[in-house]
N, C-alpha and C positions, 0 to 999 in steps of 0.2 A: 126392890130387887130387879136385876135386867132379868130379861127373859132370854133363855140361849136361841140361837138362830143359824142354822145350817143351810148352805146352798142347799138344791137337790142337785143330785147326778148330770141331768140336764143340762140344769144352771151352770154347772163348773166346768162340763165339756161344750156349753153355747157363749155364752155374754162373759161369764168368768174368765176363761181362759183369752176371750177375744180385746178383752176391758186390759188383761195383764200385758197383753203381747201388744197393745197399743203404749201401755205407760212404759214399756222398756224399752220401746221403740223411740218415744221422744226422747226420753232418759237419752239415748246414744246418741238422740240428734242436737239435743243439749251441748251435749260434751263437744261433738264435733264441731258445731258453727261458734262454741265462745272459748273451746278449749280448757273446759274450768275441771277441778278434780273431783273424783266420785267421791268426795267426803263436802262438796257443793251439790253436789246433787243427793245427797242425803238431809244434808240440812234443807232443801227444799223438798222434798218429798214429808220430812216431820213436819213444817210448816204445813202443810196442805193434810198431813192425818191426822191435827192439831184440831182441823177446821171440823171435825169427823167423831171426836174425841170427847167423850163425855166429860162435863166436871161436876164436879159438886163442893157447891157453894154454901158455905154459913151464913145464913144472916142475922146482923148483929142486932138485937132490938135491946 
């Protein structure tokens, strides 16, 4: 079972907020220098939450 996990207060008004406003800042700078459309920068953004993302696997014996 995962264990839940919460920024603190801190966290979400220091590194959290500063980590967001960086990835939506490339986001538009994405867009701008290749011109691609926000459903390409979606599909690359689940790619990279993919990376993030737990699985669980069966193994066959």
């Amino acid at each position: 079972m995962n264990k839940l996990y919460s920024f603190s207060i801190d966290q979400m008004n220091g590194i959290v907020e500063v980590t967001y406003a960086k990835i939506i800042n490339e986001c538009e700078n994405l867009k701008k220098n290749t011109n691609c459309p926000n459903e390409q920068v979606v599909a690359l953004l689940s790619v990279i939450a993919s990376n993030y993302a737990t699985t669980t696997e069966k193994n066959e014996n």
